[in-house]
C-alpha positions as CSV (number, residue, x, y, z in Angstrom):
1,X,-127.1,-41.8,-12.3
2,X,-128.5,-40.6,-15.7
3,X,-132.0,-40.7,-17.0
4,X,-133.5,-43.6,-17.5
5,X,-136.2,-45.0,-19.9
6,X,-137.7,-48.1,-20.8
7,X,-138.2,-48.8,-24.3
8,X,-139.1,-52.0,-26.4
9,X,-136.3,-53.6,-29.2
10,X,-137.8,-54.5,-32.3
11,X,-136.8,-56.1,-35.9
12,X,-135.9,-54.1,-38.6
13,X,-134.9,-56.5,-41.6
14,X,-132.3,-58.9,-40.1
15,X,-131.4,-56.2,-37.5
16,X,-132.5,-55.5,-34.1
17,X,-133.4,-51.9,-33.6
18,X,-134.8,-49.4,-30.7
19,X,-136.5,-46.5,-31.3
20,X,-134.3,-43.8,-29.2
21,X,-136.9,-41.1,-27.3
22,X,-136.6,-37.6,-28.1
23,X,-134.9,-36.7,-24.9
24,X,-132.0,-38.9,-25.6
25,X,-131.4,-37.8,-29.6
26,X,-127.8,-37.5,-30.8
27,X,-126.7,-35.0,-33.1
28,X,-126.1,-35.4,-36.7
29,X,-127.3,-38.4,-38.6
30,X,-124.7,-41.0,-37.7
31,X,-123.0,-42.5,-34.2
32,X,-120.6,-44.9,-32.9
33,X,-121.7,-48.0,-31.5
34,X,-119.7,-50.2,-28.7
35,X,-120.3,-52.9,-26.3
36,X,-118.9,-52.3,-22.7
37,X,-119.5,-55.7,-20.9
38,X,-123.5,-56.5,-21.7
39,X,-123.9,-52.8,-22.5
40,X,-124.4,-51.4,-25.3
41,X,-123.1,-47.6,-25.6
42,X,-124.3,-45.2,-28.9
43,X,-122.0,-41.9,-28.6
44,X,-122.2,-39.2,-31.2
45,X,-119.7,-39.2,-34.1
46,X,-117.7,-36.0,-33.5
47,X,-116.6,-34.6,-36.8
48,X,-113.0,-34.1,-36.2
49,X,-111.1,-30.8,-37.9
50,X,-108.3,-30.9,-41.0
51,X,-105.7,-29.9,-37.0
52,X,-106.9,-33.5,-35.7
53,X,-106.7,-35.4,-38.9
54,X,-103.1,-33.9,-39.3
55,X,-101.9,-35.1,-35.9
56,X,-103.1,-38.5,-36.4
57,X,-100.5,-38.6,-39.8
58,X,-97.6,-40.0,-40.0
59,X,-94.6,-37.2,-41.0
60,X,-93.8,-37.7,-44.7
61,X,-89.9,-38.1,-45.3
62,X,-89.3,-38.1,-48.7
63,X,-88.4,-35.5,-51.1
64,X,-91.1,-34.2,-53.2
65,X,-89.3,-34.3,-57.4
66,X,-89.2,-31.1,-59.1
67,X,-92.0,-30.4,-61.6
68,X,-91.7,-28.4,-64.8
69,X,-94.9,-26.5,-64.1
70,X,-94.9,-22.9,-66.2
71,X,-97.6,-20.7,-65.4
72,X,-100.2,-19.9,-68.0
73,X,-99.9,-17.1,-70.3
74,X,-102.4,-13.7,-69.6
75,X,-105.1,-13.8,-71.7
76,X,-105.3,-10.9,-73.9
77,X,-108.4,-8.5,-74.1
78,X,-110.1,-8.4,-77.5
């Protein structure tokens, strides 16, 4: 079994906080949040790559139109 520590819940506004000890500290400055029966689990947010977010897509079927898109002209030197 994991560490264990006892810590106290308190009001923060309307919200019910816990102040999380140093020994338990995520990374990064934000965190996903689920229950799991009368659990509460925090897991760090993993920053996913451009890969990851491309394999969650959908493939794209249509045809892209053509676009009349000349490139610019050199600039000349004084």
């Amino acid at each position: 079994m994991s560490e264990q520590r006892h810590v106290r819940l308190f009001r923060k506004g309307r919200n019910q906080a816990v102040r999380i000890p140093v020994e338990f500290e995520l990374p990064g400055n934000e965190a996903i949040m689920h229950r799991d029966g009368d659990r509460l689990v925090i897991e760090p947010l993993r920053k996913r790559g451009l890969l990851a977010l491309l394999k969650m897509m959908e493939p794209f079927d249509e045809e892209f139109p053509e676009i009349d898109d000349p490139l610019p002209r050199p600039e000349k030197d004084p």
